[in-house]
C-alpha positions in Angstrom: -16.5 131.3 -240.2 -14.7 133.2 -237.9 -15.2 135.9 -234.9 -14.4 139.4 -234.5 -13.2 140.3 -231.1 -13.9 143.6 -229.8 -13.7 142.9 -225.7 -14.3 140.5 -222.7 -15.9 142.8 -220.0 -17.1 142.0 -216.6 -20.5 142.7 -215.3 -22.2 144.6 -218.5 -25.0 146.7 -217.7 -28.6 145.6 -218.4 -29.3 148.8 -219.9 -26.1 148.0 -222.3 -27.0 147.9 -226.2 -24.5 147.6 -229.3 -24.2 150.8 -231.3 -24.8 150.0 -235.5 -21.8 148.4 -236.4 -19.9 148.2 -240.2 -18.5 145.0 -238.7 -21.4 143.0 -238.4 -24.2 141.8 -235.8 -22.4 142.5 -232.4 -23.1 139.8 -230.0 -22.5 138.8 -226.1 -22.0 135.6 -225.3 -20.9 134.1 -221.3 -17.3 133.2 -220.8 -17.3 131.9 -217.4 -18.6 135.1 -214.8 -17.3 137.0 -217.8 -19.1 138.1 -221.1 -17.4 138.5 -224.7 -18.1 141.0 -227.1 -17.8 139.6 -230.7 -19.5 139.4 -234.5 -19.2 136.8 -237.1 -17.1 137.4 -239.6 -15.3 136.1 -243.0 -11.9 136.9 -241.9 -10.1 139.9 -241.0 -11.9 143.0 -241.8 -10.2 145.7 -243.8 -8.6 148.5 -241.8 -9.6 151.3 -243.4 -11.1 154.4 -240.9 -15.0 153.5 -241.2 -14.0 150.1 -239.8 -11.5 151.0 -237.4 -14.0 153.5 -236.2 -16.4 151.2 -235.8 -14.7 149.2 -233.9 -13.5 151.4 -231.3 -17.1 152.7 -231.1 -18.6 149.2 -229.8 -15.3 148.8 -227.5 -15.6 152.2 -226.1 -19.7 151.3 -225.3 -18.9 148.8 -222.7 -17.0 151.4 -220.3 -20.0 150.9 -218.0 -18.8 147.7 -217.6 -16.9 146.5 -214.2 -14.1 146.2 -216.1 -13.1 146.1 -220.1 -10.3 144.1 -221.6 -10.6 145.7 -224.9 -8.6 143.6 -228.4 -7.2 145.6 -230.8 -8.8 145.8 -234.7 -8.1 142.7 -236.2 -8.5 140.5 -233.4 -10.1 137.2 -235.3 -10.3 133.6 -233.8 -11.5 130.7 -235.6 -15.3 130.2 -234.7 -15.0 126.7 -234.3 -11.8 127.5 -232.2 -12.5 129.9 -230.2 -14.0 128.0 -226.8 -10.8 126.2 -226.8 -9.0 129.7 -227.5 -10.5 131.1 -224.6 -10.0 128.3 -222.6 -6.5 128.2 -223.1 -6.0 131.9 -222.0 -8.1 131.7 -219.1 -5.6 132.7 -216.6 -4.4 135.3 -218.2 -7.3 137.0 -219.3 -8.6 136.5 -216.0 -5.5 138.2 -214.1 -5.6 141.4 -217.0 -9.7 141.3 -216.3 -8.5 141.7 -212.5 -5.8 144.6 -213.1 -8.2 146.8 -215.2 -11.3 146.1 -213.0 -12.8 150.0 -212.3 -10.1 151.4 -214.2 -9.9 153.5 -217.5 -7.2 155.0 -219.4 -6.4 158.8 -220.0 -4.2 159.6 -222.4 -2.2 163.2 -222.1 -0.9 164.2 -225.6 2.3 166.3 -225.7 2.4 168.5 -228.9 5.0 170.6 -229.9 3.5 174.5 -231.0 4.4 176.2 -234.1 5.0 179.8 -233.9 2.8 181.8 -235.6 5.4 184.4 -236.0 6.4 185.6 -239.5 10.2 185.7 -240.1 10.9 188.8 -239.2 9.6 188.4 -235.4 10.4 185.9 -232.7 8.9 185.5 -229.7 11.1 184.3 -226.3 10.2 180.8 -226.8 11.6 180.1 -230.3 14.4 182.2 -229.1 15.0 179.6 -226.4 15.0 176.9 -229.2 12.1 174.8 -230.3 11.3 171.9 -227.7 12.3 168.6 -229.1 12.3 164.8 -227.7 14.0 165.3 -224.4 11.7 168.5 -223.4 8.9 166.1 -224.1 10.4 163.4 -221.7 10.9 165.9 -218.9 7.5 167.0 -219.5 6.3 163.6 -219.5 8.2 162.9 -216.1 6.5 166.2 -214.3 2.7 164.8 -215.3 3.7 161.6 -214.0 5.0 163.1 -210.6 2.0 165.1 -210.5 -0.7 162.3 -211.4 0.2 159.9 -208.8 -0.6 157.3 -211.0 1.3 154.0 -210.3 1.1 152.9 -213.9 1.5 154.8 -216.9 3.6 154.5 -220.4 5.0 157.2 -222.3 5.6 157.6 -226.0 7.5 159.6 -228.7 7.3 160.4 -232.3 9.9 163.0 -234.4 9.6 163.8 -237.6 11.1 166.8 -239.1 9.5 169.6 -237.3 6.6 167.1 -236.0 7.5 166.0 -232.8 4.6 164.9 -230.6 4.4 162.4 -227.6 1.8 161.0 -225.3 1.2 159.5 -221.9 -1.1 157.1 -221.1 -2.3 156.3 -217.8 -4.3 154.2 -216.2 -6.6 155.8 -213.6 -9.1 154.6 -211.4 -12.6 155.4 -213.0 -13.5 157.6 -209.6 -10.7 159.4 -210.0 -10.5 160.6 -213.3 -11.4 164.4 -212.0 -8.9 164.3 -209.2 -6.4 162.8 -211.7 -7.5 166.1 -214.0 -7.1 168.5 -211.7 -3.4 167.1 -210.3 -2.4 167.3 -213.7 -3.7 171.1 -214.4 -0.7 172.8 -213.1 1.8 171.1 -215.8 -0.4 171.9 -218.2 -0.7 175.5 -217.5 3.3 176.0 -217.1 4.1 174.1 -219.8 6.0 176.3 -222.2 6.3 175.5 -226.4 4.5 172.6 -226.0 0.4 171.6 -226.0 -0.6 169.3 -223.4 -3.8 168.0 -224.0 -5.7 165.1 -221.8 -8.5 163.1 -223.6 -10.2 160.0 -222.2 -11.6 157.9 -220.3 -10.7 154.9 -222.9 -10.6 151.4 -222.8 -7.5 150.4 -221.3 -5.4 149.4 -224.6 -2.4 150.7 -223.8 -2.6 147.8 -220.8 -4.1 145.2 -222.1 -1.5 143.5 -223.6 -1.5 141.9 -226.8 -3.0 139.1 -229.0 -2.3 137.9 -232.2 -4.2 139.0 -235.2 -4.9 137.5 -238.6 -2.6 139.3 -241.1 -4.8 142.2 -242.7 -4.2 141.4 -245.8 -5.1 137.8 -245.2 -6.7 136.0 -248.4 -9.1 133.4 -247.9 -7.1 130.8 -250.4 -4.7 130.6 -247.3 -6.1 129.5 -244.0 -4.1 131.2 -241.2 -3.5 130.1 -237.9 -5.8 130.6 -234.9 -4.7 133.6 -232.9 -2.8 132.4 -229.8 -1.8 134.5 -226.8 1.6 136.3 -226.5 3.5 135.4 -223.7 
């Protein structure tokens, strides 16, 4: 038997209940001043979106809590293992527990807009050429001058005519609508390109990471327990 890790939180409300879960019964259990989030499993779940959803869904519950160190889909410890697991990662689950205490992440997506011009009209901006990567990164450089946000991590995708990026920042939870309203003036100036805030999430993008079971993992072959990076 194995466990399904969705989060360690601090401090979970009383008032705090599961939502229904694909993933099986979701269950707290102490860990130290800490509490863990988990469900009993058979090994790693499959990754398709009900599940993934699912997931996220009992994660993104806790953000009530004090503070959330959310795992990412897939995160599976041997049950017998797992007090030993924990134990072993104490210090540094307590120091990320301590660096995301009352803080959430935003994420600002950058996306690139398609004229919807036919052919035989073009409007100033396509004139100008199409933003690509690097107007993204400039963008991306402006929002974090203008969010005041000490940490943050910016991303990029291109593909063919898709090019899309994303900033993720970690904000304290009082100051999400302050953060929202320093932001507003990129937004509105930006030109060619959709910049589009959504949040408050569990802070994945600062978490760090843990080993996960390989998804296609077959029962015939006993993995490894998951062990810390770093």
């Amino acid at each position: 038997m194995y466990q399904h890790l969705f989060a360690i939180v601090e401090r979970l409300p009383a008032f705090w209940s599961p939502p229904a879960s694909c993933l099986g019964p979701v269950g707290v259990r102490p860990v130290d001043e800490l509490q863990l989030i988990a469900s009993p499993c058979d090994g790693p779940p499959d990754a398709n979106a009900r599940a993934l959803g699912s997931h996220h869904d009992v994660v993104r519950s806790t953000l009530d809590a004090a503070a959330v160190l959310p795992f990412r889909f897939g995160t599976v410890v041997l049950a017998a293992e797992l007090p030993d697991w924990l134990e072993a990662h104490r210090a540094r689950i307590c120091s990320t527990v301590a660096e995301l205490r009352g803080r959430v992440e935003m994420s600002v997506k950058l996306l690139r807009l398609h004229c919807g011009h036919g052919a035989d009209r073009v409007c100033r901006e396509c004139a100008r050429g199409a933003p690509g990567v690097a107007e993204l990164g400039d963008l991306a450089e402006l929002l974090v001058e203008r969010a005041g946000v000490a940490r943050w991590r910016f991303s990029s995708s291109a593909h063919g005519d898709n090019v899309a990026g994303a900033v993720a920042f970690l904000v304290p939870r009082a100051e999400v609508h302050a953060f929202l309203a320093r932001i507003a003036p990129v937004a509105s100036r930006a030109s060619g390109i959709a910049v589009v805030p959504t949040g408050p999430w569990p802070a994945y993008s600062f978490a760090g990471s843990f080993d996960r079971l390989p998804i296609a993992w077959m029962p015939a072959t006993p993995p490894p327990p998951a062990r810390w990076f770093g």
